[in-house]
RODO-2510 file (C-alpha; in nm, 4 decimals, decimal comma):
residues 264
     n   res          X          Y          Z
     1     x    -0,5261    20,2313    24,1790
     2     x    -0,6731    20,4060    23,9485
     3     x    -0,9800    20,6352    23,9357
     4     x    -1,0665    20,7972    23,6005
     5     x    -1,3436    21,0256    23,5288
     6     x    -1,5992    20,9645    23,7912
     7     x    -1,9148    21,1018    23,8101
     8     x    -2,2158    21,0880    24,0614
     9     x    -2,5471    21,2509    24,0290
    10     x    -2,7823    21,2921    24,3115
    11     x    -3,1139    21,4596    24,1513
    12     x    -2,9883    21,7463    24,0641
    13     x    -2,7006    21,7693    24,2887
    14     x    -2,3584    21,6850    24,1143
    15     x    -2,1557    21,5144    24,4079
    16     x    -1,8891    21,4090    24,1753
    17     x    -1,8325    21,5389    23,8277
    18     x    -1,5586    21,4310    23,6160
    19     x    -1,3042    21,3427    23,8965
    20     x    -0,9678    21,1653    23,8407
    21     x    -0,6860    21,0616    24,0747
    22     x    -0,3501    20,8098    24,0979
    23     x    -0,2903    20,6178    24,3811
    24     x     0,0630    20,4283    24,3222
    25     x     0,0959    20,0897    24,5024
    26     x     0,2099    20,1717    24,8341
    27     x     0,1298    20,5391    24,8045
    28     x    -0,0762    20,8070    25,0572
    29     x    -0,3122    21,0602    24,9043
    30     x    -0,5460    21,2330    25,0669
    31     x    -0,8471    21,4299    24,9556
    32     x    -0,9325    21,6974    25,1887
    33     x    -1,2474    21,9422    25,1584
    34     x    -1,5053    22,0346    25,3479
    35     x    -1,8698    21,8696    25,4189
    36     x    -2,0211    21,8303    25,0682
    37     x    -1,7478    21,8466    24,8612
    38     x    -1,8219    21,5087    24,7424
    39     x    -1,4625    21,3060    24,9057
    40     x    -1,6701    21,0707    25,0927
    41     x    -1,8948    20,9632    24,7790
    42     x    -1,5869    20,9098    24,6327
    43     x    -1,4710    20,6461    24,8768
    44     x    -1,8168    20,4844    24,8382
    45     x    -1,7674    20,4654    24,4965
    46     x    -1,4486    20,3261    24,5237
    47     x    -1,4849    20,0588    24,7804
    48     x    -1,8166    19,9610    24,5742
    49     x    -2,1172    20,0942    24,8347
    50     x    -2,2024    20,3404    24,5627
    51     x    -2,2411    20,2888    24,2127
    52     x    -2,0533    20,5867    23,9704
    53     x    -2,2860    20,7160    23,6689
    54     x    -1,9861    20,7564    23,4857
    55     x    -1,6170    20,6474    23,4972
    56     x    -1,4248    20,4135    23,6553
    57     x    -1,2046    20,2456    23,9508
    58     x    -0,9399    19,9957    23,8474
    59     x    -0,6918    19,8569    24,1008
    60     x    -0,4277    19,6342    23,9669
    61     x    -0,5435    19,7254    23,6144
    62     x    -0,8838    19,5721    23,6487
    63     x    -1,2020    19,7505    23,6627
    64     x    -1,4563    19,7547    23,9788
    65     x    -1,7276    19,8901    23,7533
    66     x    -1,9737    19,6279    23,6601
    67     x    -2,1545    19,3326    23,8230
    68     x    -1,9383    19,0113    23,9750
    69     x    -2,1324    18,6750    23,9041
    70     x    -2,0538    18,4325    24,1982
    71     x    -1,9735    18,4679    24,5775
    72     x    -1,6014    18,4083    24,5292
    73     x    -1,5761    18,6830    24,2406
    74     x    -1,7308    18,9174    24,4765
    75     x    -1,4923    18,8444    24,7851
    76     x    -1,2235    18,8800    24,5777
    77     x    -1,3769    19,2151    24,4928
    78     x    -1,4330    19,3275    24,8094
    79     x    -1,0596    19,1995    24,9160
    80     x    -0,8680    19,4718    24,7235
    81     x    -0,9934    19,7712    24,8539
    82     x    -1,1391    19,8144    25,2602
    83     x    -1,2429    20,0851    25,4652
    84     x    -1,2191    20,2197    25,8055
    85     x    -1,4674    20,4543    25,9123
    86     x    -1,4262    20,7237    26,1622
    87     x    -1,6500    20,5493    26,3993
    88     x    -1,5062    20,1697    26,4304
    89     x    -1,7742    20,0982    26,7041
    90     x    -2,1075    20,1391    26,4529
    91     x    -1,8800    19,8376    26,2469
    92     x    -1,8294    19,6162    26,5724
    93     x    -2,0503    19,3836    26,6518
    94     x    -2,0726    19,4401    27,0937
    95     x    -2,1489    19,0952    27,1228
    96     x    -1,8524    18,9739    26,9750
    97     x    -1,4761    18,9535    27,1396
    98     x    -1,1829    19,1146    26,9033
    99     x    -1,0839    18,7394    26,8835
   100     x    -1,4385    18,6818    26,7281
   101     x    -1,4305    18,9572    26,4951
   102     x    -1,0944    18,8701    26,2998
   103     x    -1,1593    18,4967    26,3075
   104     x    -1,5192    18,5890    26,1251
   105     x    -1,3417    18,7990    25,8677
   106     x    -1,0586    18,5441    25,7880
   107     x    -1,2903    18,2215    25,7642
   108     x    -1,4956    18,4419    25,5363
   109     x    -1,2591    18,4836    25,2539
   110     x    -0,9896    18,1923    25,3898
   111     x    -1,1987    17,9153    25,4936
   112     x    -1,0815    17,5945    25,5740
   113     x    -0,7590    17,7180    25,7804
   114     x    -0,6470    17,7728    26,1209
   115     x    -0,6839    18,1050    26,2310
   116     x    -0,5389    18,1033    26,5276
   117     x    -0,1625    18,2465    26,4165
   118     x    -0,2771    18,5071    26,2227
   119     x    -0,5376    18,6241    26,4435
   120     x    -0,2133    18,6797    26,6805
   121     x     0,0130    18,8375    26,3633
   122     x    -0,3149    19,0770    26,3450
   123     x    -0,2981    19,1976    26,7069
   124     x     0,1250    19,2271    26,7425
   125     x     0,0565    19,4276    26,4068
   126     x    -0,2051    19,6866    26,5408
   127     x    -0,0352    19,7053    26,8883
   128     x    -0,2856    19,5333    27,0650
   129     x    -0,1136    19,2165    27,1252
   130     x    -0,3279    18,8380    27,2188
   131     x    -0,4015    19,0591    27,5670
   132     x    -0,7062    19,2073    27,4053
   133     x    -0,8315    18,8903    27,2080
   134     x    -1,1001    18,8546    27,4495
   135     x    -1,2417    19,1898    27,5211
   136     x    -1,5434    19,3258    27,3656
   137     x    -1,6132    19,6634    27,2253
   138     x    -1,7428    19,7869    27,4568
   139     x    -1,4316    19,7722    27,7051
   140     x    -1,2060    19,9208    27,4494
   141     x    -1,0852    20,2769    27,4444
   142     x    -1,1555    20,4718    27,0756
   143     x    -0,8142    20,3807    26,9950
   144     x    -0,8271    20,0708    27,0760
   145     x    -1,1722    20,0448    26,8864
   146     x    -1,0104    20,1859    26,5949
   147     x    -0,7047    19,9606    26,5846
   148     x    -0,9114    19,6521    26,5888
   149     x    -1,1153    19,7800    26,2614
   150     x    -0,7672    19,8624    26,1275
   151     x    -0,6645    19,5053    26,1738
   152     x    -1,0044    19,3794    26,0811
   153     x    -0,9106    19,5706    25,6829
   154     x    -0,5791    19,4335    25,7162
   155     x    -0,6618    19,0520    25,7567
   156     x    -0,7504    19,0239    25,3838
   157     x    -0,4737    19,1562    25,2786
   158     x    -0,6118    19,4501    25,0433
   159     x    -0,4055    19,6693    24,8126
   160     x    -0,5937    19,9555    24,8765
   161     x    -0,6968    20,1011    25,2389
   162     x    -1,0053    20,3929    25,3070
   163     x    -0,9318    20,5719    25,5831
   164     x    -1,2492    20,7457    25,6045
   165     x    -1,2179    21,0252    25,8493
   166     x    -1,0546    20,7832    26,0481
   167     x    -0,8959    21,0012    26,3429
   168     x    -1,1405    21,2727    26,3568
   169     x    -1,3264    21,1122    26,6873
   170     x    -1,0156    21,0359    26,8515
   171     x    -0,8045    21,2596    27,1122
   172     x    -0,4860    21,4459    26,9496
   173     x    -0,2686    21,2113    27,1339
   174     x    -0,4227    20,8842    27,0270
   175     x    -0,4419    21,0285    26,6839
   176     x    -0,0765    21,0840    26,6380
   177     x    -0,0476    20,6931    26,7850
   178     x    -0,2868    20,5781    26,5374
   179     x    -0,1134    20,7702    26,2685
   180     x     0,2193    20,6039    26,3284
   181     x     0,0953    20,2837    26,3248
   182     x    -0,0367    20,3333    26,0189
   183     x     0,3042    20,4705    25,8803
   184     x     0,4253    20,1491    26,0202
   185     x     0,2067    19,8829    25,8450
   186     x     0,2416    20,0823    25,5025
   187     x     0,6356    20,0406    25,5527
   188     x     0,5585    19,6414    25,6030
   189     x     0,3314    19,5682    25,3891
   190     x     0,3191    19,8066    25,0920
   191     x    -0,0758    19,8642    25,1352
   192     x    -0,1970    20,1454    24,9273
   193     x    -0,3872    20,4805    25,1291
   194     x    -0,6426    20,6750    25,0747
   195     x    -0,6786    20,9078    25,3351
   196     x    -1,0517    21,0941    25,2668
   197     x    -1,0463    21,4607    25,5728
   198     x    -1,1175    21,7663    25,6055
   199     x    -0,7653    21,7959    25,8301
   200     x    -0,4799    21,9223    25,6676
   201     x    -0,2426    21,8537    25,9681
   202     x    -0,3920    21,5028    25,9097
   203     x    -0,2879    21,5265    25,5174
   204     x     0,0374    21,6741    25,5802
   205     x     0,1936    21,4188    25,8668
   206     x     0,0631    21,0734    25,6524
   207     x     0,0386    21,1373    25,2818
   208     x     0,2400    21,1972    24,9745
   209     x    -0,0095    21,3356    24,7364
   210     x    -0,3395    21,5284    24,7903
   211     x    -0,6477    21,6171    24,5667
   212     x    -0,8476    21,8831    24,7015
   213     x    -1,2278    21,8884    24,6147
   214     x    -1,5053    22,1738    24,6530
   215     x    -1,8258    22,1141    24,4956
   216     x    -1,7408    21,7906    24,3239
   217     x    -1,5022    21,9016    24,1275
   218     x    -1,1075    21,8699    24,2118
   219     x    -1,0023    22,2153    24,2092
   220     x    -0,5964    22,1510    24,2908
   221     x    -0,3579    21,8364    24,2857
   222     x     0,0320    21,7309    24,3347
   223     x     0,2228    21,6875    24,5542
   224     x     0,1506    21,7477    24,9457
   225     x     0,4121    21,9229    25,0263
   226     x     0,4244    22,0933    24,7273
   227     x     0,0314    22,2266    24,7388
   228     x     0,0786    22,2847    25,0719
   229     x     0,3731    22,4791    25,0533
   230     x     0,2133    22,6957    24,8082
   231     x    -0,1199    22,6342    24,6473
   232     x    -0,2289    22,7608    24,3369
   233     x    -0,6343    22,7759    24,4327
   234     x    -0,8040    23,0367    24,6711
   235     x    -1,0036    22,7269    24,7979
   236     x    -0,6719    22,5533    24,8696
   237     x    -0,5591    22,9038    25,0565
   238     x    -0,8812    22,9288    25,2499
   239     x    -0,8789    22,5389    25,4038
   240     x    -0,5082    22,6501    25,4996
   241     x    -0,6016    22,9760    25,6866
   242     x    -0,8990    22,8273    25,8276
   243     x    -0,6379    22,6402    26,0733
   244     x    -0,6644    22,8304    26,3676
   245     x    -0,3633    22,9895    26,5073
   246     x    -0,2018    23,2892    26,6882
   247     x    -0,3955    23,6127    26,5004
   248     x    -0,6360    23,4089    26,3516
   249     x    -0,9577    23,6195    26,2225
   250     x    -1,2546    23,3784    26,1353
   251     x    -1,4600    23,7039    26,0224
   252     x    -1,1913    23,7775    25,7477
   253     x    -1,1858    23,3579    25,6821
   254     x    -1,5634    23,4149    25,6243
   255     x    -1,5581    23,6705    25,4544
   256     x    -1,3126    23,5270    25,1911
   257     x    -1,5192    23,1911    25,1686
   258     x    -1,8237    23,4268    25,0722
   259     x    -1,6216    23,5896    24,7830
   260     x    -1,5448    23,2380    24,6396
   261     x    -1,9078    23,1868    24,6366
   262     x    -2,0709    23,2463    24,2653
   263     x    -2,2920    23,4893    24,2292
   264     x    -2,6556    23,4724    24,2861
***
């Protein structure tokens, strides 16, 4: 995938301004930066529920930019690139069993087939196995939640997968089980991520490049371990020693966020 000079205005806000990225097929990058530095418009823009004012999104060397003229062109559309949102319960119907939920996904875009083996394939895959086909939402765990809107993405087969905050509401132990399983399916199936948090432990354990935003503008890129390691930008420095630890001083992090502030 490929994102090239994006834009996105809101009044007179700029959300997004001239932002460009790689994401190789099977690849991880993540972009990291706090509330308002414009990652999550990005992944609207990108999985089409925003429109960019300028630029573009091409995955597999076709452009997302435009209109699609007829239902199948826009299934196909929506098939490359799907999202998981950090809470997978506001994208569950209650009423409707984990069985119900992948079988209305896959006669969606595959109708005319039997379900019924795949469904199973998309349970073993997420760890949930045909124990949990009939269970609603609502008697799911979080993680449980969250593996079912995993496999949900997953049924279509995308190249691309948004992983939109995806962890944040889940316990540190569930987290690291959710983050393994994702390590998992990217080592089966070659899926593309895009991992969009503010958590560099997050960035660190799952990705292999990171663009880090402030403003709407990408202010460092490369490498994760690499930026990481040793980043170029104050910003970059700041989000690292805003990670609490032993001798951490949150008046000297403020204090250093308010010198990277312009100017009045």
């Amino acid at each position: 995938m490929e994102v090239v000079g994006l834009r996105r205005c809101f009044g007179a806000v700029r959300a997004v301004d001239d932002v460009s990225f790689a994401l190789p097929e099977g690849g991880s990058l993540g972009i990291v930066g706090e509330s308002g530095s414009g990652k999550t418009t990005i992944a609207r823009i990108v999985v089409g529920l925003e429109h960019a004012d300028e630029g573009d999104v091409r995955v597999r060397g076709r452009s997302r930019g435009g209109r699609t003229h007829g239902r199948a062109a826009r299934l196909a559309r929506a098939r490359e690139v799907q999202m998981v949102f950090q809470d997978p319960y506001l994208s569950l119907d209650p009423r409707i069993s984990v069985e119900g939920v992948l079988r209305e996904t896959l006669s969606l875009h595959f109708p005319g087939r039997d379900h019924a083996k795949r469904v199973r394939e998309l349970l073993d895959q997420v760890g949930l196995g045909t124990r949990a086909a009939d269970a609603l939402p609502r008697r799911l765990s979080g993680g449980q939640r969250q593996r079912v809107a995993i496999a949900r993405a997953l049924a279509v087969e995308p190249a691309v997968l948004i992983l939109d905050e995806a962890v944040a509401a889940l316990d540190v132990s569930v987290q690291a089980q959710i983050l393994n399983l994702l390590a998992d399916i990217r080592e089966q199936t070659g899926i593309g991520y895009l991992f969009i948090t503010h958590d560099l432990g997050v960035v660190r354990c799952v990705t292999d490049e990171i663009v880090v935003m402030r403003h709407g503008v990408v202010v460092e890129q490369g490498g994760t371990e690499e930026v990481l390691a040793a980043p170029d930008h104050p910003y970059t420095r700041l989000l690292l020693e805003s990670v609490p630890r032993p001798g951490w001083d949150p008046k000297a992090i403020a204090a250093a966020r308010r010198a990277l502030e312009p100017m009045p």
